[in-house]
MDTraj code that builds the backbone (N, CA, C; nanometers):
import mdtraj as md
import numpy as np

residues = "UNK UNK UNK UNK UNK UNK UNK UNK UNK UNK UNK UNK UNK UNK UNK UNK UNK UNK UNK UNK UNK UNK UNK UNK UNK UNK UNK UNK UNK UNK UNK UNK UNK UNK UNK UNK UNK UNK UNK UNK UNK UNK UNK UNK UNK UNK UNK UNK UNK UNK UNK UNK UNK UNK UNK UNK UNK UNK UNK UNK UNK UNK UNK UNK UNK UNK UNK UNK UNK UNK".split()
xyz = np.array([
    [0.0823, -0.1190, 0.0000],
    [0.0000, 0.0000, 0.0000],
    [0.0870, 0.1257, 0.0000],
    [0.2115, 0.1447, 0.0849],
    [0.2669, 0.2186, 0.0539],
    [0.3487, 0.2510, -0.0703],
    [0.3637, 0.1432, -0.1400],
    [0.4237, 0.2040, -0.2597],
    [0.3364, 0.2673, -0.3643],
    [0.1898, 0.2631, -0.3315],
    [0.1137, 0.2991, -0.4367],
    [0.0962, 0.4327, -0.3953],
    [0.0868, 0.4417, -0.2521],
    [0.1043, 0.5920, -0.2041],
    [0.2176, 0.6986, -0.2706],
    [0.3604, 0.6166, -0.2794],
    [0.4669, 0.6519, -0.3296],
    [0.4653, 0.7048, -0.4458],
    [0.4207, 0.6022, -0.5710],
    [0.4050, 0.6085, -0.7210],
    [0.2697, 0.7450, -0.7346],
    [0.1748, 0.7457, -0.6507],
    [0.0482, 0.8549, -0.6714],
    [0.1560, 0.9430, -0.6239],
    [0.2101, 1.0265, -0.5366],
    [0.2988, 1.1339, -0.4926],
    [0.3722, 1.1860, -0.6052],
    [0.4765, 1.0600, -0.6712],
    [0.5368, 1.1086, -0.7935],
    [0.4480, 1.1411, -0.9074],
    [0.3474, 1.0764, -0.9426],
    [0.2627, 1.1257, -1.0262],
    [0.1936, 1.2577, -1.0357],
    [0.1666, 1.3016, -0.8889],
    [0.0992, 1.4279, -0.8684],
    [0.2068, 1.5064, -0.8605],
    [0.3515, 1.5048, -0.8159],
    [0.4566, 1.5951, -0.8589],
    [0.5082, 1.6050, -0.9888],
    [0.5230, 1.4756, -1.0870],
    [0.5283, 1.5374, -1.2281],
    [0.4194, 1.6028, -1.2389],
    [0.3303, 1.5871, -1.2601],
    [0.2116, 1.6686, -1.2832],
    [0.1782, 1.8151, -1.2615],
    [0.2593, 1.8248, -1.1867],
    [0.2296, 1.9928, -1.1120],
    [0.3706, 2.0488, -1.1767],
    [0.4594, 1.9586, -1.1519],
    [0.6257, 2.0292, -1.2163],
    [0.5877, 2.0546, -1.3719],
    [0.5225, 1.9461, -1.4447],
    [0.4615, 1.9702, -1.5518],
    [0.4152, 2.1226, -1.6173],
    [0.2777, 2.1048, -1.5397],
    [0.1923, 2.2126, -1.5528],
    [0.3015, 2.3421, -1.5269],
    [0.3704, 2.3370, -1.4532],
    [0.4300, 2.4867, -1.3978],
    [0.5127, 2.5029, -1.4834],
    [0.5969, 2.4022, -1.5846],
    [0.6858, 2.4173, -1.6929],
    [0.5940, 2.4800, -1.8293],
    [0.4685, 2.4982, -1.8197],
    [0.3798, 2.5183, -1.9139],
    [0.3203, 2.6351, -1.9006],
    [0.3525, 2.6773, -1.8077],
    [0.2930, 2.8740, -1.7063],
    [0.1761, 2.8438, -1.7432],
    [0.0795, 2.7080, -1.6253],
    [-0.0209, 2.7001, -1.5996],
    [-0.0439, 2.7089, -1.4397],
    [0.0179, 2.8584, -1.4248],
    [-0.0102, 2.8429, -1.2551],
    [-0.1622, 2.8490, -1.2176],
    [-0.2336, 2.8366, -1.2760],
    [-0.3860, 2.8606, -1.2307],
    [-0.4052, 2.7483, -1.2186],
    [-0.3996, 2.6708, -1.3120],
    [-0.4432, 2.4852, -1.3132],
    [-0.3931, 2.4236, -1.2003],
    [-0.2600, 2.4577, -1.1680],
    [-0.1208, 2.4309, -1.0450],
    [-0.1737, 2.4498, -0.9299],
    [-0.2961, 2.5661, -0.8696],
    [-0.3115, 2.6055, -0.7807],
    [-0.4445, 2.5622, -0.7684],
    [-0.5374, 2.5374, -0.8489],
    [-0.6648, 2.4669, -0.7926],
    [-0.6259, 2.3048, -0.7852],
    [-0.5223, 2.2184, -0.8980],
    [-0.4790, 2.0973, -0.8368],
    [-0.4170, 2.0824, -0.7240],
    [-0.3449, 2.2034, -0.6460],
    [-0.2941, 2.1840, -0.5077],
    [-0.4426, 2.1810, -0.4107],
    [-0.5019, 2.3210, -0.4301],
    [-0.5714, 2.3119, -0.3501],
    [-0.7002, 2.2033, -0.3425],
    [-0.7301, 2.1208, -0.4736],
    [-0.8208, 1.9973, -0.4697],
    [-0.7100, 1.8917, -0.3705],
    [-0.6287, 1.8505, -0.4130],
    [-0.5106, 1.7600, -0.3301],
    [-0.5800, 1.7805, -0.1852],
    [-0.5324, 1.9291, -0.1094],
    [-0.6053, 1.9356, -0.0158],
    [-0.6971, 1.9414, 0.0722],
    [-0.7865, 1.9291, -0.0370],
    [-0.9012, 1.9256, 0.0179],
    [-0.9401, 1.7613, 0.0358],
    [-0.8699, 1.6844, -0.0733],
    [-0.8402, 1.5680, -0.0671],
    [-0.7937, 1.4638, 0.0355],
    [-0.6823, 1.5930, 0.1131],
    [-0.6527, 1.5004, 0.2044],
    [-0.6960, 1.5447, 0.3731],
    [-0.7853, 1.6405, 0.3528],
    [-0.8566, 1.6617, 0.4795],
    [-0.9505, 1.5456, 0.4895],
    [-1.0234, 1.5728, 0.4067],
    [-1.1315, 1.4425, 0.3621],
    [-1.0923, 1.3419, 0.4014],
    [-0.9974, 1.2958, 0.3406],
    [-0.9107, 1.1692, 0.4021],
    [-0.8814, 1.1737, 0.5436],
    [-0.8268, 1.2387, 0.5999],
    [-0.7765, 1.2573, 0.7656],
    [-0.9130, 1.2887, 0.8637],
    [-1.0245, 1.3414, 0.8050],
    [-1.1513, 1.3276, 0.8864],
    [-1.2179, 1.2033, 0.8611],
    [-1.2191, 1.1137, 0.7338],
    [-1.2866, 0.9701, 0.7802],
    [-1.2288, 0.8559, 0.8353],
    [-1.0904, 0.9067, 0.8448],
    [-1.0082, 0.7841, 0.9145],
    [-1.0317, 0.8430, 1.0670],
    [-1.0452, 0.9261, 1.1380],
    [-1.0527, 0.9819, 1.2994],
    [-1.2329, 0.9142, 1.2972],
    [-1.3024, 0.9375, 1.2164],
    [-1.4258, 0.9192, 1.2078],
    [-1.4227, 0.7364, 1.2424],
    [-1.4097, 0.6632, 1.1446],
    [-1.3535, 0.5527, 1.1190],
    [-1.3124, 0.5077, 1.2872],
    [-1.1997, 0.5364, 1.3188],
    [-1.1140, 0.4963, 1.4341],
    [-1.2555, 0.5283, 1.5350],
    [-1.2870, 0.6415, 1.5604],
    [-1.3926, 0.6802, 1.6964],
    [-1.5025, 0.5757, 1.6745],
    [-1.5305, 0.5557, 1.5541],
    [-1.6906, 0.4473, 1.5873],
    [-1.6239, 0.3170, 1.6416],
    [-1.4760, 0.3120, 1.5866],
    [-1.4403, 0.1609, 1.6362],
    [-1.3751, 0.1370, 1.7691],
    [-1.3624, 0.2672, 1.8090],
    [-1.3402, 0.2785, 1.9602],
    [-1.4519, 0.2638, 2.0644],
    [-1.5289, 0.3297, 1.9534],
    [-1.6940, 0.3356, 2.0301],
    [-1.7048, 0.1801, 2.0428],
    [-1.7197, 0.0899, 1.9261],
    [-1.7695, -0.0616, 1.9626],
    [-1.6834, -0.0790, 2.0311],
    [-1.5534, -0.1110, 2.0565],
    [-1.4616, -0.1774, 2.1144],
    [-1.5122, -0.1147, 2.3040],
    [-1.5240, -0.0161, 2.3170],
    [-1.6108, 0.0807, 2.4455],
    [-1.7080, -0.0424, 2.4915],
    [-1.7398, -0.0192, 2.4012],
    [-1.9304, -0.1502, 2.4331],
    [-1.9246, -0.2834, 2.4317],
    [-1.8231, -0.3312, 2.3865],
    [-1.7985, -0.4544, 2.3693],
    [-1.7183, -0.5288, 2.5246],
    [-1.6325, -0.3697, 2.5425],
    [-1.5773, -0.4617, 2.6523],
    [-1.6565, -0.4098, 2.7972],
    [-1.7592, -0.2948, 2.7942],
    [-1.8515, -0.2676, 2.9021],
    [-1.9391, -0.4113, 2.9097],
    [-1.9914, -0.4727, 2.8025],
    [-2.0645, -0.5622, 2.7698],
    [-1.9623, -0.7022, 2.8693],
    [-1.8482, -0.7131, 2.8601],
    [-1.8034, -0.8337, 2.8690],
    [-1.7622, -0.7910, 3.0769],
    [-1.7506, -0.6860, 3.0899],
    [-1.7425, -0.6719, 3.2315],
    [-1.8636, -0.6982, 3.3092],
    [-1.9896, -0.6340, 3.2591],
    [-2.1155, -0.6471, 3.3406],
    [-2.1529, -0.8117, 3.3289],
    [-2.1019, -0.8640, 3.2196],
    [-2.1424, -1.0142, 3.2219],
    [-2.2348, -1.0932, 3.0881],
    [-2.2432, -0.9744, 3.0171],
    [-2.3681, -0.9883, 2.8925],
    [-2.2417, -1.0993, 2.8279],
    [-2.3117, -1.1717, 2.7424],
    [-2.2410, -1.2513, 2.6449],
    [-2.2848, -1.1653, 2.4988],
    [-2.1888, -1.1514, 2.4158],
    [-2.2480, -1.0373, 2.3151],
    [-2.2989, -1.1139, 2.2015],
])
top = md.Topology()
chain = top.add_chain()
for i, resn in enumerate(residues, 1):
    res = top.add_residue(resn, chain, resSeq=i)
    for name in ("N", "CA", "C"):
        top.add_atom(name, md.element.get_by_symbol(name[0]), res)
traj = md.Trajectory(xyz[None], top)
């Protein structure tokens, strides 16, 4: 998984080194700022993600202290 992370990084840096060799700084600057918006997105459903599974893991083991079989 990480190397595909790797290979997308280089791709989105030719891409932008590209564009900027082409004096397309406008294109350059809404593909940065989509990227980022990209990777907020990303970093709020993984905290999202993690909290519901903290949440079950919460209930699962309240569940196994009081005595419930789940």
């Amino acid at each position: 998984m990480l190397e595909w992370l790797i290979i997308a990084g280089i791709v989105i840096l030719v891409a932008i080194v590209v564009l900027a060799f082409f004096d397309m700084a406008d294109v350059v600057i809404d593909l940065l700022t989509s990227l980022f918006q990209l990777v907020v997105a990303a970093a709020t459903l993984t905290i999202a993600l993690l909290a519901a599974l903290l949440n079950a893991l919460k209930r699962l083991l309240n569940k196994q202290h009081n005595g419930i079989i789940p």
